[in-house]
N, C-alpha and C positions, 0 to 999 in steps of 0.2 A: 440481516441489516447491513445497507454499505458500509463501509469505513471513511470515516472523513477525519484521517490522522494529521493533530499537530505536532510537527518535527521543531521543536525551538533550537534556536542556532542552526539554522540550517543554511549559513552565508559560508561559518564557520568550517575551520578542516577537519573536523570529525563528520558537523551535522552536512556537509555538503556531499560527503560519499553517502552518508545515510539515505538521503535524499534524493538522490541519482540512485541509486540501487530498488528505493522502493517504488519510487515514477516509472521506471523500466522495469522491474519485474511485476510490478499489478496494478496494469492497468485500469483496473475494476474497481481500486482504489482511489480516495481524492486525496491529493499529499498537500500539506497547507502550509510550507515553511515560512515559520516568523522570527524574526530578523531584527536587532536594532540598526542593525548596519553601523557597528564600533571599529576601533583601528582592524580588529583581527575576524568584518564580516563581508566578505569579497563576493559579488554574484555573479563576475567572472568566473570562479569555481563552479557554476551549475549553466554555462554557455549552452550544453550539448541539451539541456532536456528543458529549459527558460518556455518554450514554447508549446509545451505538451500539452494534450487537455484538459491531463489531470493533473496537474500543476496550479497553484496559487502561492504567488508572494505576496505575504503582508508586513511592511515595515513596520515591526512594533516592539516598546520594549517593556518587557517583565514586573516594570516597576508599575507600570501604566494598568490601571487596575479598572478602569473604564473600557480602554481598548482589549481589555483581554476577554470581556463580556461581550463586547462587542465579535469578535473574532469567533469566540465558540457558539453566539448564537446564528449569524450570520451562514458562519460553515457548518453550523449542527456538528460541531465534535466528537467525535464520537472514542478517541482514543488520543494520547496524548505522549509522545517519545520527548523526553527534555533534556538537551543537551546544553542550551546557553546559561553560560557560565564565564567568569572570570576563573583565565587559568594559570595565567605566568604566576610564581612562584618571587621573582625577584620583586614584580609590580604590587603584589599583598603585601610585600616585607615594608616599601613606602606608602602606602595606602590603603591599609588592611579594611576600610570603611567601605570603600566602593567593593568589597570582595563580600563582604556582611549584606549591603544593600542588595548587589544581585545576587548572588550564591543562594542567600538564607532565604531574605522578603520577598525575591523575586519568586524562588519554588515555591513559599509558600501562597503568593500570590496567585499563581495556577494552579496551585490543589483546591484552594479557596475556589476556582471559577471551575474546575472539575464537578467539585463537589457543590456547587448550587446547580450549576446546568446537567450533570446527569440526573436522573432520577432512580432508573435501576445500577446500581455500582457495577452488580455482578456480570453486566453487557457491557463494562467498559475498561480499560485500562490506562492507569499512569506509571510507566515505566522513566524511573530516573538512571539518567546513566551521572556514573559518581568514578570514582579513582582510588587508586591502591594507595593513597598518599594519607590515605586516612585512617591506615594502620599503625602509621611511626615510620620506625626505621627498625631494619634488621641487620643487628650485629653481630649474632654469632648463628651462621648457616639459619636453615630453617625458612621456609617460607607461606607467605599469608594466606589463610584458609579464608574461608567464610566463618566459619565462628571466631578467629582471632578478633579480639578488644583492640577498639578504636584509642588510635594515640597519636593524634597529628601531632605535627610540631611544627609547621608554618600558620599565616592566617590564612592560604590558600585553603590547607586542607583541613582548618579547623572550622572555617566555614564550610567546607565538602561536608566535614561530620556531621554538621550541625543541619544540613538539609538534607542527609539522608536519612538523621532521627526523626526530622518531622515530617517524610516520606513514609516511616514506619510507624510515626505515632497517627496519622491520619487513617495507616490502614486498618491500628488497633483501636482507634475510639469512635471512627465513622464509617469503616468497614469498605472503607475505596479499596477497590483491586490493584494493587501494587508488585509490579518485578524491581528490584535494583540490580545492575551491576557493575564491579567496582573496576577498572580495565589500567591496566599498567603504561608506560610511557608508548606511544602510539608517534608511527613517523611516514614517511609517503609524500604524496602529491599535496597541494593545496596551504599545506603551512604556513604558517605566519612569520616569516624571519626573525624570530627574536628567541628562536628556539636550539636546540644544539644542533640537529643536522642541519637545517637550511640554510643559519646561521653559517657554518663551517662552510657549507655548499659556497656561498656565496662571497665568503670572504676571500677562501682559495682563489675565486675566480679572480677577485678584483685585486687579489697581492697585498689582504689585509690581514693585520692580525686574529689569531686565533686563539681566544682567549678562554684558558681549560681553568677552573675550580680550582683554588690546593695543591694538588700534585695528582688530580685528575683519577683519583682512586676511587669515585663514589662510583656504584653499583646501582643498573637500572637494568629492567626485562623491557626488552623492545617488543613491540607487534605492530606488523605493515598494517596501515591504515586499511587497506580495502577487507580485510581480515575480522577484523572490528566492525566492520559493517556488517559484513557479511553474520558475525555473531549477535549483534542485535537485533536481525532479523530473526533468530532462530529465535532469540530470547523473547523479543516480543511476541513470536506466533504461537512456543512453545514452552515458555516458562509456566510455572507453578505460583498464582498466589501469594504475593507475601516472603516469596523468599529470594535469595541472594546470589549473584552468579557471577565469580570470579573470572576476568577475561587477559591470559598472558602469552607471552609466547612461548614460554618456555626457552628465553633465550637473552641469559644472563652478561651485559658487557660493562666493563670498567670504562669509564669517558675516556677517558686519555686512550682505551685500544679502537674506540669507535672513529675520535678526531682520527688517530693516525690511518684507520683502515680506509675511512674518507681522502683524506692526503693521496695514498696510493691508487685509490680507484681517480680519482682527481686526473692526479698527474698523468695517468694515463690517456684519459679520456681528453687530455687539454695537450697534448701532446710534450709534456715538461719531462725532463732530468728523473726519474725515480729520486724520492727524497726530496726532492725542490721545496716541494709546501710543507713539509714537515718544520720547515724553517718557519714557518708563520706559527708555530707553538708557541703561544705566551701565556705562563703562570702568570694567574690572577692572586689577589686575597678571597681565600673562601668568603663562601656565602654564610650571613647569619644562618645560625640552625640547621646545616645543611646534612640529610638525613643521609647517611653512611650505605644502608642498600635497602633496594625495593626487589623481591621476586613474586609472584604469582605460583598458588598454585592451582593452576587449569582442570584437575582431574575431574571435577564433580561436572561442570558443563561439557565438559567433553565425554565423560559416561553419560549423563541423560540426557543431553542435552545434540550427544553426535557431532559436536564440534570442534575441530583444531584448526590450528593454521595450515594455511596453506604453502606458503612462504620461507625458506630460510633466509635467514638476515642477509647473507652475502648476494645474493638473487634481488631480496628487496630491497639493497643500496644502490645496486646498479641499476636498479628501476627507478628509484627515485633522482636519482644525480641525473639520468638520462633526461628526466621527465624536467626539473630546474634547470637543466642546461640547455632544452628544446622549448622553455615557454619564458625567455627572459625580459618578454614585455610585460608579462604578467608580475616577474620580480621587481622588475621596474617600477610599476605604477603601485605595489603594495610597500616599497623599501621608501619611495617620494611621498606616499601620502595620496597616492591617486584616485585609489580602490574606489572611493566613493566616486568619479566620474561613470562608472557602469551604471552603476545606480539612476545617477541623473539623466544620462543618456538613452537608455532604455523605460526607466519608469514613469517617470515624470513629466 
């Protein structure tokens, strides 16, 4: 049977590597990314493959329970990657309702249109990708398995929670073929500026403050974006049924050593004083709730699974800073509000 997979979020900087990576490596496949095209869905990010054959953009959003019928019977779906989601952490904290409507309604809205339009389950998969945010916080060492107990503590990740139990209760009361995996703090091309590297990126450039949590102590596991991709692919061709696949880097940093180690790869690259941008460090007031540390741990998909990273962090900052410092019309149009001119320009 072909594959005629929907990628959701695939404007987006996770689902936009996703999507670029499945377009070019299988050809043989129809890749069908659907898109609300929100502040943080850019089709800029998918320039290189927009014109493939087997490529389909549908502007559609999650909540929209018509067009999603529409969408899976038109392209006959046959498989379903769902990445769109509400993800900032700061934007739940004021508006934790838009993060319930898509996060929770929205997934449930596609397993609903899964589960009318397939007929045999076992020929098809819904694979939700979901986030380590939805363990808690780890405070004393130790890091999140797959069986660790779910403990958000934002509405980010208490909506993530809540749509990957009914990712798993679909699979146990209707018997849809389901993988999750839960993937740690992800950085690279494509970002959204309102996040800590691009953010930083961006502000060094422009001589603006750089504004760290606290005292910048909070603990995250990074992993380059294409990395991520590259594991979902495995996950999709090669997971198991039903079960759960932790995605990290194995590469644990305090903010305040990531801002500073940005600062210096910076300054270099911008031709500045050593130590210049460091001067753009400004303590903030912590964040409500802000979860003390996040680690992954990778071993289970990396024993059956055969995957790690490729990447060490200091490799993938200078691939990233290169990559924002060489595309700054692209930061331009997504920092003004522009992003949706591709859109118009090309679709419409």
């Amino acid at each position: 049977m072909k594959k005629n997979i929907l990628i959701t979020g695939g404007a987006g900087f996770i689902g936009s590597h996703v999507v670029a990576l499945f377009v070019k490596k299988y050809p043989d496949y129809h890749i069908i990314n659907l898109d609300a095209l929100t502040y943080a869905g850019n089709l800029e990010n998918l320039k290189e493959i927009e014109n493939a054959s087997n490529y389909t953009f549908e502007k559609v959003d999650i909540l929209d329970e018509a067009e999603l019928t529409r969408v899976f019977h038109t392209h006959q779906v046959t498989d379903v990657i769902h990445l769109a989601a509400e993800s900032h952490v700061d934007r739940s904290i004021t508006d934790p309702l838009a993060f319930v409507r898509t996060n929770v309604i929205g997934t449930v809205n596609l397993l609903n249109a899964a589960k009318t339009y397939w007929k045999e389950y076992e020929k098809h998969l819904f694979y939700h990708v979901s986030t380590d945010e939805v363990y808690g916080s780890l405070d004393d060492g130790g890091f999140f398995l797959e069986t660790t107990s779910y403990d958000p503590q934002s509405p980010y990740s208490a909506s993530k929670a809540s749509s990957d139990h009914f990712v798993r209760a679909y699979n146990n009361t209707y018997k849809l073929r389901i993988v999750i995996s839960n993937c740690s703090n992800n950085y690279g091309p494509n970002q959204f500026p309102e996040k800590l590297i691009p953010l930083c990126i961006n502000n060094i450039k422009n001589n603006k403050p750089l504004p760290v949590y606290g005292k910048g102590e909070n603990i995250r596991d990074w992993l380059y974006v294409v990395d991520h991709a590259r594991a979902i692919d495995v996950v999709f061709h090669s997971g198991k049924n039903g079960e759960t696949y932790n995605i990290g880097g194995f590469n644990e940093w305090k903010n305040i050593d990531i801002v500073r180690v940005l600062c210096e790869v910076m300054d270099k690259k911008l031709g500045r004083e050593k130590g210049e941008s460091e001067k753009l460090i400004t303590f903030v007031k912590d964040r409500a709730g802000h979860d003390h540390r996040y680690a992954i741990d990778a071993s289970k998909i990396q024993k059956e699974l055969d995957w790690e990273p490729s990447l060490q962090f200091e490799e993938g900052i200078e691939k990233t800073v290169d990559w924002y410092l060489g595309n700054e019309t692209w930061l331009e149009n997504v920092t003004s509000g522009n992003y949706q001119k591709y859109y118009e320009e090309h679709y419409e």
